[in-house]
KOLPA-765399 format. One line per field, with one value per residue (C-alpha): x, y, z; residue number from 1. Coordinates in nm, 2 decimals, decimal comma. Example, Ala and Ser with C-alpha at 12.3 -4.5 7.8 and 13.67 -1.06 7.14 Angstrom:
<nuvexs>
px	c(1,23_1,37)
py	c(-0,45_-0,11)
pz	c(0,78_0,71)
vextor	c(1_2)
</nuvexs>
This chain:
<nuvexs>
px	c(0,00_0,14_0,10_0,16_-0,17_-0,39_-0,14_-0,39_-0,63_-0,43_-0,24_-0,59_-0,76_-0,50_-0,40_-0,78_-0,89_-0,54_-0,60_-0,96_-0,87_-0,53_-0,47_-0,81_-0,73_-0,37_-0,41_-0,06_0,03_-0,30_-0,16_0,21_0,04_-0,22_0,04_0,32_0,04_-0,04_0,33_0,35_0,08_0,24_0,49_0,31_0,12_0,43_0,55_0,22_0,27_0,61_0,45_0,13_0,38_0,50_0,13_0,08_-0,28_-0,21_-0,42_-0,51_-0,72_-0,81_-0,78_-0,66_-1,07_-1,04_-1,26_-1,55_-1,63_-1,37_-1,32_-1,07_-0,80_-0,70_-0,43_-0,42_-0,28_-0,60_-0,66_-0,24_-0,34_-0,62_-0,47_-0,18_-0,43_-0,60_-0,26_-0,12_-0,49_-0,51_-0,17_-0,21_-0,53_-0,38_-0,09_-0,34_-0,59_-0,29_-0,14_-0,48_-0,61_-0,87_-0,85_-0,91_-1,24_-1,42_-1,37_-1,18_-1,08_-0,78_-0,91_-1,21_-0,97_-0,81_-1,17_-1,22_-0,89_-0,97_-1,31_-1,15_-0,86_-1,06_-1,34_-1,05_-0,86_-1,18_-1,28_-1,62_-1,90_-2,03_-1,77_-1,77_-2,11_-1,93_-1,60_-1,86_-2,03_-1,73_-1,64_-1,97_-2,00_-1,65_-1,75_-2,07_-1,89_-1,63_-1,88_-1,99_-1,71_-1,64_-2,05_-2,26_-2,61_-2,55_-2,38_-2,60_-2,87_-2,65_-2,53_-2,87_-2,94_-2,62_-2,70_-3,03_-2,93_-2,64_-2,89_-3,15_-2,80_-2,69_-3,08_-3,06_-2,73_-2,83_-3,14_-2,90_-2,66_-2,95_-3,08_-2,74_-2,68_-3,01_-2,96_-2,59_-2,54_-2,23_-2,14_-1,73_-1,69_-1,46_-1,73_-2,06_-1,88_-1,84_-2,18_-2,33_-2,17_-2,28_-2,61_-2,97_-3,13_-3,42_-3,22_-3,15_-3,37_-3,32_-2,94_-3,01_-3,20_-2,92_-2,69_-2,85_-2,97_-2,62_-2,50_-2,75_-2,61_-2,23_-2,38_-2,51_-2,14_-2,04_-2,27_-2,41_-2,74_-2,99_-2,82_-2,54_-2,76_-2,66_-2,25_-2,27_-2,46_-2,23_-1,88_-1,95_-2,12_-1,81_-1,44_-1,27_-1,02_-1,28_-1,41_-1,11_-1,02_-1,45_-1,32_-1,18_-1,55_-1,69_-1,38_-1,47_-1,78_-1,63_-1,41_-1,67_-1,85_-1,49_-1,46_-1,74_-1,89_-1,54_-1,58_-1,92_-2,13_-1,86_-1,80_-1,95_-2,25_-2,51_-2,78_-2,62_-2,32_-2,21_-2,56_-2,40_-2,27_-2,54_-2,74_-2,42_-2,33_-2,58_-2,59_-2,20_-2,26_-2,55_-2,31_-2,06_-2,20_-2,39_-2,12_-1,92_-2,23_-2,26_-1,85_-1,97_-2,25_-2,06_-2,08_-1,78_-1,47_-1,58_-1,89_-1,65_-1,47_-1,78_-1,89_-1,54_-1,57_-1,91_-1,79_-1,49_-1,68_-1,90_-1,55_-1,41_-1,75_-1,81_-1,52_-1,53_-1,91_-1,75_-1,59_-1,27_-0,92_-0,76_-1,05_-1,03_-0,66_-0,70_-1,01_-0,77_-0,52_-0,81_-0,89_-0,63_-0,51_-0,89_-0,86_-0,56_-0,62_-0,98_-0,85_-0,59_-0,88_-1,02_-0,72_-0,66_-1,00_-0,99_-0,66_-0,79_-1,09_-0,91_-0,73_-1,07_-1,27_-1,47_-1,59_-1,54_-1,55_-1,70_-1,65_-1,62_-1,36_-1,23_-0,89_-0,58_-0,47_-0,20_0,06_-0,11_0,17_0,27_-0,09_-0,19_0,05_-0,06_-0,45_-0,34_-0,12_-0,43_-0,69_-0,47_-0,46_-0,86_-0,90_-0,71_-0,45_-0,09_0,14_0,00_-0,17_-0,53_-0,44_-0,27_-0,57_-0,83_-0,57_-0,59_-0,91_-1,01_-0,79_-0,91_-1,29_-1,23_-1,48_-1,68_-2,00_-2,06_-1,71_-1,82_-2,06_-1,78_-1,52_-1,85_-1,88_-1,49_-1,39_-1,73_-1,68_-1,32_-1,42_-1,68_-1,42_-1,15_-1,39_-1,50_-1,12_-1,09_-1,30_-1,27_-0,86_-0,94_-1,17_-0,96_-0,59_-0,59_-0,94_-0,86_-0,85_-0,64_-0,51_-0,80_-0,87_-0,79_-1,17_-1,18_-1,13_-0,77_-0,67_-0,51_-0,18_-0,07_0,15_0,40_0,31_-0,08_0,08_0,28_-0,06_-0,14_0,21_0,27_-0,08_0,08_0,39_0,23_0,04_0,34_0,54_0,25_0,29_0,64_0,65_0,33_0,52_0,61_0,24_0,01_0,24_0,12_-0,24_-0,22_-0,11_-0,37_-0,65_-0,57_-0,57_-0,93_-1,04_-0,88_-1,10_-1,04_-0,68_-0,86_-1,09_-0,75_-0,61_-0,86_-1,04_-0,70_-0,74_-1,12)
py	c(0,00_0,35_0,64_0,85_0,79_0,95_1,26_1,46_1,45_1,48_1,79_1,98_1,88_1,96_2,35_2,44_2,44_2,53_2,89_2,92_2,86_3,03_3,24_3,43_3,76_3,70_3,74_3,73_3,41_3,22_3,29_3,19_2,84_2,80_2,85_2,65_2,38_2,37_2,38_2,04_1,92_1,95_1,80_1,49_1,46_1,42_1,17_0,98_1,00_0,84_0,57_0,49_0,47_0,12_-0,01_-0,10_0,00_0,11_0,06_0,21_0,09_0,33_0,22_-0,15_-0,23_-0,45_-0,38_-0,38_-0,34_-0,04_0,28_0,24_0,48_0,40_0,50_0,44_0,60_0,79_0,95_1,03_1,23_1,42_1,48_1,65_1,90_1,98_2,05_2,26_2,45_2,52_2,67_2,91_3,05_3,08_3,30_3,50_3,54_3,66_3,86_4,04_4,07_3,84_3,71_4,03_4,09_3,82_3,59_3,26_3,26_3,03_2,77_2,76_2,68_2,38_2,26_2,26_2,04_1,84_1,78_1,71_1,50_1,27_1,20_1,12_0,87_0,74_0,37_0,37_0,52_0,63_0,79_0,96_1,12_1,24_1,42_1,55_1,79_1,87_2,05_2,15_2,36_2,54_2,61_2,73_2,98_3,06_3,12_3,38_3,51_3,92_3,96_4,13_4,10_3,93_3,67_3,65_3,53_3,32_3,13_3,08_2,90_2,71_2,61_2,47_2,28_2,11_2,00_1,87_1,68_1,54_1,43_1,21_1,08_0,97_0,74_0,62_0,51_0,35_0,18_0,03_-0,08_-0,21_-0,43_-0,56_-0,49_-0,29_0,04_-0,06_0,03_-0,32_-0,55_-0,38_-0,46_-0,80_-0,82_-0,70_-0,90_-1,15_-1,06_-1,23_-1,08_-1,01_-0,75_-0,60_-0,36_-0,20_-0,22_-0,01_0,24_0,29_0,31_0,59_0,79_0,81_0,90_1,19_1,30_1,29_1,46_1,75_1,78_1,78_2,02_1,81_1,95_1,97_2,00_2,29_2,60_2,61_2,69_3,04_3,21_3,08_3,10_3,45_3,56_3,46_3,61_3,48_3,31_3,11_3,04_2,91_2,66_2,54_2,46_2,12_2,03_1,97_1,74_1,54_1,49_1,34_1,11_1,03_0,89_0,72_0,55_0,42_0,29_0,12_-0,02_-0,14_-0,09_-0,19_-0,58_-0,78_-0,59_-0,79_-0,56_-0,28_-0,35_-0,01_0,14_0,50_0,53_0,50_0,81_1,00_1,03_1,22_1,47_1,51_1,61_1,84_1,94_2,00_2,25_2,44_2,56_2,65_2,83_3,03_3,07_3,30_3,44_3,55_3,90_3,93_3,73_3,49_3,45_3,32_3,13_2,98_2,87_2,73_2,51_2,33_2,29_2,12_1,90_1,79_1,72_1,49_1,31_1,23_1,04_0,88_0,78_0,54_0,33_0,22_0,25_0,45_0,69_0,73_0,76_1,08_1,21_1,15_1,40_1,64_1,64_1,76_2,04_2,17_2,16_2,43_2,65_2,72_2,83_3,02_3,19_3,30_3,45_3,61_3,77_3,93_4,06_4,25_4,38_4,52_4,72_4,81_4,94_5,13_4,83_4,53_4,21_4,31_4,26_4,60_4,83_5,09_5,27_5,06_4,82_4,88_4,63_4,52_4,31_4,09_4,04_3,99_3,73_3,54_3,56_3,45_3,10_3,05_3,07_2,84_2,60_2,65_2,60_2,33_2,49_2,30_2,32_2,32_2,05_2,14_2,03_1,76_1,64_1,69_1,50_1,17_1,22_1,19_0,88_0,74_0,74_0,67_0,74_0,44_0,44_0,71_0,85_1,06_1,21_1,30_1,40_1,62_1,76_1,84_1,98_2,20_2,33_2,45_2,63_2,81_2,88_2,98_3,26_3,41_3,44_3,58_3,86_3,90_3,93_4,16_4,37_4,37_4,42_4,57_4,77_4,94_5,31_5,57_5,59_5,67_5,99_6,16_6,16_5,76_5,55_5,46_5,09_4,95_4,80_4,40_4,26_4,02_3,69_3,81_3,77_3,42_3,28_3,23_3,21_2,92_2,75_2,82_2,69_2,34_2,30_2,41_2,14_1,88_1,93_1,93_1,60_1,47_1,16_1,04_1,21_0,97_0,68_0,73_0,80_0,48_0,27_0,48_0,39_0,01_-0,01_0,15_-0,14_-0,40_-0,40_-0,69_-0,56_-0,29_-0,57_-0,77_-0,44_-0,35_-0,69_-0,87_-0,84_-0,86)
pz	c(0,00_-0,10_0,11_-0,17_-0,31_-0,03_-0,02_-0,28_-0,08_0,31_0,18_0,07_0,33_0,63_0,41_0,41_0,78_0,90_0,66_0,80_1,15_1,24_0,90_0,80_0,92_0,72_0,34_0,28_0,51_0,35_-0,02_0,07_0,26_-0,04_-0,29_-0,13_-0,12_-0,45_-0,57_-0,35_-0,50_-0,84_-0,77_-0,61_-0,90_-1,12_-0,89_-0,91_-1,31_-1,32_-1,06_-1,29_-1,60_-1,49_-1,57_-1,20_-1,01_-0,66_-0,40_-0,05_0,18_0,45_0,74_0,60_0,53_0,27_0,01_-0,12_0,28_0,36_0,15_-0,10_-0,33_-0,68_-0,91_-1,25_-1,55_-1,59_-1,27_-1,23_-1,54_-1,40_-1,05_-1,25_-1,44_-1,12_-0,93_-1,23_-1,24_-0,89_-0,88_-1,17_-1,04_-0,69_-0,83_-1,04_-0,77_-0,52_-0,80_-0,90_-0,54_-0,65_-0,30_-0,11_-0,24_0,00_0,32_0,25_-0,13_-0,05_0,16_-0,08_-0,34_-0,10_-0,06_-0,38_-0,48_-0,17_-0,36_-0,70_-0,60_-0,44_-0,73_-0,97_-0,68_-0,57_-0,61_-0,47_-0,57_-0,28_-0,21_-0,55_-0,46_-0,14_-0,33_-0,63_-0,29_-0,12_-0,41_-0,52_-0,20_-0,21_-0,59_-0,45_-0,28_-0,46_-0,77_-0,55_-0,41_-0,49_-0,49_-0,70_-0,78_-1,12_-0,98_-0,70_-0,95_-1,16_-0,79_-0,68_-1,03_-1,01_-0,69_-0,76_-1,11_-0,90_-0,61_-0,85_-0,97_-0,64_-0,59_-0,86_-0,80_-0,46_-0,64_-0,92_-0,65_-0,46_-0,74_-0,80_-0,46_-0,44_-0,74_-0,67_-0,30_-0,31_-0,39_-0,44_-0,81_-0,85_-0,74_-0,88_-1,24_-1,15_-0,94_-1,29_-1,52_-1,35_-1,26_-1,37_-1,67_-1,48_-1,31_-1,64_-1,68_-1,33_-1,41_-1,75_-1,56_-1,29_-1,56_-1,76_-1,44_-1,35_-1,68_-1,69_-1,33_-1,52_-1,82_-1,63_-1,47_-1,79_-1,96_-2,21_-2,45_-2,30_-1,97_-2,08_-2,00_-1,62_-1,78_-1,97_-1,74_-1,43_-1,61_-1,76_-1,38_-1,20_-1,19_-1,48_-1,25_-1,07_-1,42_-1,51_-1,20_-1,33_-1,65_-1,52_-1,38_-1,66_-1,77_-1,43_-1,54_-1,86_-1,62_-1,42_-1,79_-1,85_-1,55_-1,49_-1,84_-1,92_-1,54_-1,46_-1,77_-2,03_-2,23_-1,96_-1,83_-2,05_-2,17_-2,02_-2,21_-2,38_-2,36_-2,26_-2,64_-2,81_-2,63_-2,57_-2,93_-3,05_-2,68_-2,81_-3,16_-3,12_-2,82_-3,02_-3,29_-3,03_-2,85_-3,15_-3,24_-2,90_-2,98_-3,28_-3,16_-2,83_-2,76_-2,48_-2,41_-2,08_-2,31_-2,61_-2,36_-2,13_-2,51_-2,62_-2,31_-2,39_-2,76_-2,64_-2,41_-2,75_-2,90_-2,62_-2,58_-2,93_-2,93_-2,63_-2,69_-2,96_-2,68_-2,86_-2,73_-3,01_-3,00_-2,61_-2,64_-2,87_-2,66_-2,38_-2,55_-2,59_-2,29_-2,14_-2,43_-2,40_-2,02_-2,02_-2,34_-2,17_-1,83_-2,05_-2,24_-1,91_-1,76_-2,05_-2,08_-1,74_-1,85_-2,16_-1,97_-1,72_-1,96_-2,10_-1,83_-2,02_-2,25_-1,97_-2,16_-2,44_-2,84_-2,95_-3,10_-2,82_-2,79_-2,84_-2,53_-2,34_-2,40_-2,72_-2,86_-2,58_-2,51_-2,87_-2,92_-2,59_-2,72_-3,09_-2,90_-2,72_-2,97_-3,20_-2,92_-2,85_-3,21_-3,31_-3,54_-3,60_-3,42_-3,10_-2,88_-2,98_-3,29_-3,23_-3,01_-3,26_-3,55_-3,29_-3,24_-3,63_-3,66_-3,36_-3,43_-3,82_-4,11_-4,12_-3,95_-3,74_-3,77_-4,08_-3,82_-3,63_-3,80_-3,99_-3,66_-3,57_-3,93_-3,91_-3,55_-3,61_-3,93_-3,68_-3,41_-3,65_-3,78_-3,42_-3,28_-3,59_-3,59_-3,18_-3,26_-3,50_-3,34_-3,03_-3,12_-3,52_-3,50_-3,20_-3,16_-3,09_-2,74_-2,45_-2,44_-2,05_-1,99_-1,99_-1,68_-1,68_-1,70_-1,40_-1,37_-1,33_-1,14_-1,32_-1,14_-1,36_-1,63_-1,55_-1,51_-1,87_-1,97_-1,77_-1,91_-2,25_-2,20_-2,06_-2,37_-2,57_-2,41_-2,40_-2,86_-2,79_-2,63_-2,80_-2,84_-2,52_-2,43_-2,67_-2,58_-2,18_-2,32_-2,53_-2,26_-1,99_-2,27_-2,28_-1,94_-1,95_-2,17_-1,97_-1,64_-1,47_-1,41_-1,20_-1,02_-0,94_-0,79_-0,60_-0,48_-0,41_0,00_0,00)
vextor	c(1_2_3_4_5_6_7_8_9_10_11_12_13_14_15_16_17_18_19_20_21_22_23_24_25_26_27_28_29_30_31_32_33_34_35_36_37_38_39_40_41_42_43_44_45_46_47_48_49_50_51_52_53_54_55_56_57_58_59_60_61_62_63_64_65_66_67_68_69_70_71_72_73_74_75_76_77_78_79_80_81_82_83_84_85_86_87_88_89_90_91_92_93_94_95_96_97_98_99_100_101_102_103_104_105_106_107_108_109_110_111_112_113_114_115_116_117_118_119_120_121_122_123_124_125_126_127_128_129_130_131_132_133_134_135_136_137_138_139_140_141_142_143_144_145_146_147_148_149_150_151_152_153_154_155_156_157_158_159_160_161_162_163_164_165_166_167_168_169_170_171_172_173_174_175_176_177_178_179_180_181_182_183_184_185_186_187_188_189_190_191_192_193_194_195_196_197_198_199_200_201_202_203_204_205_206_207_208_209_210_211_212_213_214_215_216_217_218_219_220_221_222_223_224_225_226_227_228_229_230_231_232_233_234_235_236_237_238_239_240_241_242_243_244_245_246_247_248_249_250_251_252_253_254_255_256_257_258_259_260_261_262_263_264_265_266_267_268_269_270_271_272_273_274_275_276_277_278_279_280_281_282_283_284_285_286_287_288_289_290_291_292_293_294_295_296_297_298_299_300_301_302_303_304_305_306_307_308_309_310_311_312_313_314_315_316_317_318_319_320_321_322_323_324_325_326_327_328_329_330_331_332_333_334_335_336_337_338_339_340_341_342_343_344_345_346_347_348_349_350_351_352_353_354_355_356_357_358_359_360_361_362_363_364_365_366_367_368_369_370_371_372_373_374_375_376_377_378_379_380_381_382_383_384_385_386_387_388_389_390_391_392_393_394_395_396_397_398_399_400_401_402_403_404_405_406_407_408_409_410_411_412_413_414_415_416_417_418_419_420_421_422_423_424_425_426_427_428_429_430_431_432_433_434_435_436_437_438_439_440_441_442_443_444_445_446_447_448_449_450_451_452_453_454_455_456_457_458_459_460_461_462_463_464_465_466_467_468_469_470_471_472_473_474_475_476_477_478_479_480_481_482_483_484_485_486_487_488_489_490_491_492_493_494_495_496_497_498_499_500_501_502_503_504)
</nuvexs>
């Protein structure tokens, strides 16, 4: 058993209440601890990486409760992967919001942001689901607040909205884990596969209906048509740094589809076998060319970007519906590339407005920007990453994804959809670089508000977002060889069952 495993979730969960309780009249203490916190996490994450390479699951049994009776951790390729984007997103935004003041503007910013690691860390390591439903609130409520967090009556309304959506969404979680349990008797992820594959086919039908009722649950997560119209409002409502730590939420909700179809609904779960693919394809599609719509239709930045990140989510789901390694591998890729060039997009929005304060967010010509070039440059890397233009890793993703999902079948549907949806988003960064950066005026004139000043960790925020997915093209090799390996294993369950239900 490897301690190292439970350290995700131990460091959040030890840095949150020890800012709330001896450091919430100390801003600057509660950054240096948040920060420091996060930079560990990185760096456990990595480790966890290199650990998951050898192809071994780890295991760790809290409190040595063998499962399926105690609570259990997993490691895998997969969640190594995901507990790496979270680290690497919770650090940038903590530098931004420390560098921006973000942080001064309401009670607890920082351990809010531990909560909501704490939260994250633990849905990607857990093995239980359960337990899943447990992680999915803990950071539900620190998202709750921190969606909030600055005020405003705007984002008032769009909290209280968020707030419902995502209770109507834990509601039906509880009765699809009920159902579940009801039918197998456990709620260990391990054993319900196996309890289901080997279950009567008079229990099929309830099986099929906890199936899909949990898949709706993920789908909402995930901001899937019809259940996407909670995102713009609440991403565009909230400060663009919070918006951009959300934009690896919806990406859990994709992991949570992952895991669990390739787990307990995959080969072996009789009529339940694969039944998520066949309603998420279409949800992905339509998905898909919606939000690349809203992309061109956007009328301000966190709009374009809110938009970017349910089009994305229709990428990565379309080819993951199709359930084959190659195509999971590539959606893998995505995944990851979509996960950074959206928080990017945020960062960088609140970075233009601010030197608009005048126009805010909005798509319209106004007098030049200061520090047009460096800025200009760092919108035209991110838009080509957002966009899937070579050489960077949204292209890259979007390539593996076409070969992954192929053209026979419903692959023309897809790569229909992908070709069509980057023509879209090529045209609105287009027209919002141009109206931005070459139609802009003459300086402001001394009546105008001024725009404020950044410090320099602001602007290592997005740089260092744009360097990771820089680096992740750079070493696309190595990259897809983890993601091909992290796939397999996906496909290969009962590597996942020995792992787990060895001591049971």
């Amino acid at each position: 058993m490897n301690h190292w495993i439970i350290a995700p979730v131990v460091l959040p969960a030890v840095s949150g209440p020890l800012i709330v309780l001896a450091l919430r009249n100390h801003t600057r203490q509660a950054r240096v601890l948040s920060i420091a916190g996060c930079c560990c996490l990185v760096a456990i994450a990595v480790g966890l990486i290199v650990l998951s390479a050898s192809g071994e699951i780890g295991t760790y049994t809290l409190g040595n409760w063998p499962a399926p009776f105690g609570i259990v951790l997993v490691l895998d390729r997969l969640a190594a992967m995901m507990l790496l984007l979270s680290a690497i997103l919770g650090l940038v935004v903590g530098v931004y919001a420390a560098a921006t003041e973000l942080d001064r503007k309401g009670w607890h910013f920082h351990a809010l942001l531990q909560f909501q690691l704490l939260g994250l860390n633990g849905a990607f390591l857990t093995g239980d689901l359960f337990n899943l439903f447990v992680f999915f609130e803990v950071l539900l409520i620190a998202s709750y607040c921190l969606m909030l967090h600055g005020g405003g009556s705007g984002r008032l309304k769009a909290g209280v909205q968020y707030v419902v959506v995502n209770l109507v969404g834990s509601t039906l979680f509880l009765v699809a884990v009920g159902l579940l349990y009801g039918v197998t008797g456990t709620l260990n992820m391990a054993d319900m596969g196996r309890r289901i594959a080997a279950a009567p086919a008079a229990d099929d039908g309830l099986i099929t209906a906890g199936c899909l009722l949990l898949t709706t649950v993920f789908a909402l997560k995930a901001a899937i048509v019809p259940l996407h119209f909670w995102l713009p409002k609440t991403y565009v409502s909230t400060s663009p740094a919070v918006a951009a730590l959300f934009v690896i939420m919806t990406k859990l909700g994709a992991y949570a589809i992952i895991r669990c179809t390739t787990l307990i609904f995959g080969e072996n779960a009789g009529a339940s076998a694969w039944e998520v693919g066949r309603w998420l394809m279409p949800a992905a599609l339509i998905t898909g060319l919606l939000g690349f719509v809203g992309v061109l239709s956007a009328r301000g930045l966190r709009e374009l970007a809110a938009f970017c990140v349910i089009g994305s989510m229709g990428t990565l789901l379309a080819s993951v519906s199709v359930f084959q390694p190659a195509a999971m591998s590539g959606a893998l890729y995505y995944l990851a590339s979509s996960t950074l060039a959206g928080a990017a997009l945020f960062l960088l929005s609140d970075m233009i407005e601010r030197r608009r304060p005048d126009y805010g967010d909005t798509l319209s010509t106004g007098p030049q920007l200061q520090h047009a070039a460096p800025l200009s440059l760092l919108f035209l890397l991110t838009a080509m990453a957002v966009v899937g233009l070579p050489p960077l890793s949204g292209f890259v993703g979007k390539l593996l994804i076409l070969d992954g999902v192929g053209l026979p079948g419903f692959g023309i549907w897809i790569w229909s959809m992908v070709l069509g949806t980057t023509l879209l988003a090529m045209v609105a960064f287009a027209r919002a670089g141009s109206v931005l950066f070459w139609k802009s005026a003459s300086p402001a004139a001394s009546g105008r508000a001024q725009p404020g000043s950044l410090a320099r960790a602001a602007w290592a925020a997005p740089v260092a977002l744009l360097t990771c997915l820089i680096l992740l093209s750079v070493a696309a090799g190595p990259a897809t060889a983890y993601l091909d390996a992290a796939s397999r294993q996906l496909f290969e369950p009962e590597q996942y069952h020995r792992a787990v239900l060895a001591t049971g």
